[in-house]
C-alpha positions as CSV (number, residue, x, y, z in Angstrom):
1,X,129.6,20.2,66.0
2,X,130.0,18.9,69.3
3,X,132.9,20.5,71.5
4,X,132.8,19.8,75.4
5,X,130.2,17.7,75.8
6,X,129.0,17.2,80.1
7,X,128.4,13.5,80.4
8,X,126.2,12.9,83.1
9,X,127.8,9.9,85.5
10,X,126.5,6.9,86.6
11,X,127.5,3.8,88.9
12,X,129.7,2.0,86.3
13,X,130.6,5.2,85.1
14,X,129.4,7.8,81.7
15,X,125.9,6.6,80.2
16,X,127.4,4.8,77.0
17,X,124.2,5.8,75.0
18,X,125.5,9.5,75.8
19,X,129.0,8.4,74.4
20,X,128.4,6.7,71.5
21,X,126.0,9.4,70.4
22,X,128.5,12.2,71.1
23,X,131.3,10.2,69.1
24,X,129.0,9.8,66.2
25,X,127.8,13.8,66.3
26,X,132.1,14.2,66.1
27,X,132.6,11.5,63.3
28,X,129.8,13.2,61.0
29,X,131.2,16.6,62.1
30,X,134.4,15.9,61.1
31,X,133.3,13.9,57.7
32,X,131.6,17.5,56.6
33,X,134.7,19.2,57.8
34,X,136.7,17.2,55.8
35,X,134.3,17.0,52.5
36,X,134.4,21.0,53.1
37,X,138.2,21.2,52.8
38,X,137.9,18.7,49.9
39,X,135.5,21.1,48.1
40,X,137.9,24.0,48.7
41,X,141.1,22.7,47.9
42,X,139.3,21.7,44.3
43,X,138.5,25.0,44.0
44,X,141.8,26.6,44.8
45,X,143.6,24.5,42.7
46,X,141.1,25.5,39.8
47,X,141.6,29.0,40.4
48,X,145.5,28.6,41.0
49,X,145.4,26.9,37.2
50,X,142.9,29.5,36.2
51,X,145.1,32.3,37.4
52,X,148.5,30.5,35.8
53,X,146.4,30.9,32.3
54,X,145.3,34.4,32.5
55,X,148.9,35.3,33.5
56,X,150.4,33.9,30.4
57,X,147.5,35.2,28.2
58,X,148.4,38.6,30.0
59,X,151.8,38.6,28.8
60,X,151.2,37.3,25.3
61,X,148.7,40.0,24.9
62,X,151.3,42.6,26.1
63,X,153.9,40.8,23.9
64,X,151.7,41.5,20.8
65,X,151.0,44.9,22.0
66,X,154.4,45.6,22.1
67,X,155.4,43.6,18.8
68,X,151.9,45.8,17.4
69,X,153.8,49.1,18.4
70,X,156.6,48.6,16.5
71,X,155.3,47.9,13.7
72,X,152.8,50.9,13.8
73,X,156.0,53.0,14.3
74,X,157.9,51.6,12.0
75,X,155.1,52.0,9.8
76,X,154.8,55.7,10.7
77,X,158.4,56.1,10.0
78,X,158.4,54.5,6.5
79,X,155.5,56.7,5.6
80,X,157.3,59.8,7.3
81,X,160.7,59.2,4.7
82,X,158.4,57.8,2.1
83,X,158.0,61.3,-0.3
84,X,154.9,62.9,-1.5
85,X,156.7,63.2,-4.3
86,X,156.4,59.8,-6.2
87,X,152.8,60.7,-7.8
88,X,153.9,64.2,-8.6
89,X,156.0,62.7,-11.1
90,X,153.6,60.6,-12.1
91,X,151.5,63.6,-13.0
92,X,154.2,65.1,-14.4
93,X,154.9,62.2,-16.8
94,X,150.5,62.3,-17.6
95,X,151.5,66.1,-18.6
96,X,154.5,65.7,-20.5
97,X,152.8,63.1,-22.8
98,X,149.9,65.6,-23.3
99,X,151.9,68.5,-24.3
100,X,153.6,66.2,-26.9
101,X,150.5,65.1,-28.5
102,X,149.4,69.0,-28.6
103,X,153.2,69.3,-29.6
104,X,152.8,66.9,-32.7
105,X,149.3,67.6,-33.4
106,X,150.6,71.2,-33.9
107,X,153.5,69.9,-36.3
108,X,151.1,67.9,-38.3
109,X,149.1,71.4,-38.7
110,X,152.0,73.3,-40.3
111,X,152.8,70.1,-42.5
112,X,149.7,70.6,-44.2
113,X,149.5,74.0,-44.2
114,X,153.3,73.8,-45.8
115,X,151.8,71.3,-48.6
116,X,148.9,73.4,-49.3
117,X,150.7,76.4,-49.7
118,X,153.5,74.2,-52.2
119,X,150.7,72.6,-53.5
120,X,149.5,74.1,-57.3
121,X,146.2,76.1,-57.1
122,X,144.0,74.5,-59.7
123,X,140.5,74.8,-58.0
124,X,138.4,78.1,-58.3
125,X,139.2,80.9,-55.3
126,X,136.3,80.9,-53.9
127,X,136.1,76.9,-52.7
128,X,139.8,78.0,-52.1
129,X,139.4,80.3,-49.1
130,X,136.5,78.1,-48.4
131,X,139.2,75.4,-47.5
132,X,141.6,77.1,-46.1
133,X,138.4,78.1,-43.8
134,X,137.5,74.8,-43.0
135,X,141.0,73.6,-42.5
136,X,141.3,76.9,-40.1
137,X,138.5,75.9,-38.3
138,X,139.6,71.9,-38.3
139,X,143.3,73.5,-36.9
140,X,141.4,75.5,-34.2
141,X,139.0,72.7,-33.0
142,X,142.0,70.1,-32.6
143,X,144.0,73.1,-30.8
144,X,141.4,73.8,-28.5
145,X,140.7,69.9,-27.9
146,X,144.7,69.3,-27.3
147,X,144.3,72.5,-24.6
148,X,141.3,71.4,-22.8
149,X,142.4,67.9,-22.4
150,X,146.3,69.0,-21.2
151,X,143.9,71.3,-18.8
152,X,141.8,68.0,-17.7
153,X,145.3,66.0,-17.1
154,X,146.7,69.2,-15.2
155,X,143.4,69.8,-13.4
156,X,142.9,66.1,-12.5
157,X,146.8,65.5,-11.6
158,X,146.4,68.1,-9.0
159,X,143.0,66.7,-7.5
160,X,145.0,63.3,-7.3
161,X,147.6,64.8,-5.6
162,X,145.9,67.4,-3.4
163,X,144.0,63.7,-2.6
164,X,147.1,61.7,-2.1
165,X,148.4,64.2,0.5
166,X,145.1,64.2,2.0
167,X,144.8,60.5,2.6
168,X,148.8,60.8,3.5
169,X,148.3,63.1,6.1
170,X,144.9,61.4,7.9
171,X,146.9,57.8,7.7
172,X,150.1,59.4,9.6
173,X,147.2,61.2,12.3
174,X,145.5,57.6,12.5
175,X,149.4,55.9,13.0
176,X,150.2,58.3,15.2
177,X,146.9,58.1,17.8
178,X,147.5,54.2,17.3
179,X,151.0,54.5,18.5
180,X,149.6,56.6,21.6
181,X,147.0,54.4,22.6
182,X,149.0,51.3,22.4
183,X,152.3,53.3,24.7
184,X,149.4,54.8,27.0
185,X,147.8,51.1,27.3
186,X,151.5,49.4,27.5
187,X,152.5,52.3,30.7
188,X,149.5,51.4,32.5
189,X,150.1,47.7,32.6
190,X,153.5,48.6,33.1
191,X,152.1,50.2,36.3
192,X,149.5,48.2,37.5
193,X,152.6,45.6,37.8
C-alpha cells in the first residue's frame, strides 16, 4: 500500500509519471482492501447463520433431553407402583390348577377302588390280589406323576418369579442411572449458559 508518498518536484510542478503511478498503487490497494472486506463479511454472515442453526439445534436437543427425562421418570415411577405381585398370582393360578388335577386324579382313584370293592368277586384270588397290585401300582405311578409335576409348576413358578424380580430390579437401576445422566447432562448445559 502506498501511504505518504515524497514526490520529487519539478519546474511545472510533481513529475506526473510519479502521480499517476502512485494513484494507481492506491486504486489497486484499495480494490484488494475492499475484495478483502467482501470476503470477510461473506464469511461472517455464514458463520452468523451457522451459529443461528446450531443455537436452535441446541435447544431442540435440550428440549428432547428434557421431554426424554420425564418420560424415563415417569417410566421409573410406573414401574416403582407397578407390583411384583401380578405374576405371583399368575403362579399361583399354574399351582392351583395343578393341585386340582392331583385333587381329581385322587377322586377318580377311590371311585374305582369304591367299584372294585362293590364289585362281585368272580375271578380266582390269586389274579385278584394280582389286580389290586397292579391297580396299586397304576394309583402310585399317577400319584407320584401328579406330585412331581405340581413340584415342576412350583419349582418353575419361583424361577419365573425370582427372574421377574431380577429383570425388575436391573430395569429400575438402568431408569434410574438414565435419569442421572440425562439431570447431570441438563445441569451442565444449564451452567455453561
Amino acid at each position: 500500500m502506498a501511504g505518504s508518498k515524497n514526490f520529487s518536484i519539478s519546474r511545472k510542478g510533481y513529475n506526473p509519471a510519479e502521480v499517476d503511478e502512485y494513484i494507481a498503487a492506491s486504486e489497486m490497494s484499495a480494490a484488494d482492501l475492499r475484495e478483502s472486506y467482501a470476503a470477510l463479511q461473506t464469511k461472517y454472515d455464514s458463520l452468523f447463520e451457522e451459529n443461528g442453526k446450531l443455537i436452535k439445534e441446541r435447544e431442540q436437543l435440550r428440549q428432547e433431553c428434557k421431554t426424554m427425562a420425564a418420560a424415563l421418570k415417569q417410566l421409573r415411577e410406573n414401574s416403582d407402583n407397578q407390583p411384583v405381585e401380578s405374576s405371583d398370582d399368575e403362579y399361583k393360578a399354574k399351582y392351583e390348577e395343578t393341585a386340582a388335577q392331583l385333587k381329581d386324579a385322587l377322586a377318580q382313584i377311590e371311585e374305582l377302588k369304591s367299584q372294585k370293592a362293590e364289585a362281585p368277586i368272580v375271578v380266582e384270588p390269586a389274579s385278584a390280589s394280582q389286580m389290586i397290585e397292579e391297580v396299586a401300582q397304576v394309583v402310585k405311578r399317577v400319584e407320584s406323576d401328579a406330585r412331581r409335576k405340581a413340584e415342576a409348576v412350583t419349582a418353575a413358578a419361583k424361577l419365573e418369579q425370582t427372574q421377574a424380580q431380577l429383570i425388575h430390579s436391573r430395569v429400575n437401576d438402568e431408569v434410574k442411572s438414565l435419569i442421572q445422566m440425562l439431570e447431570s447432562f441438563l445441569e451442565e448445559h444449564e451452567k455453561s449458559e
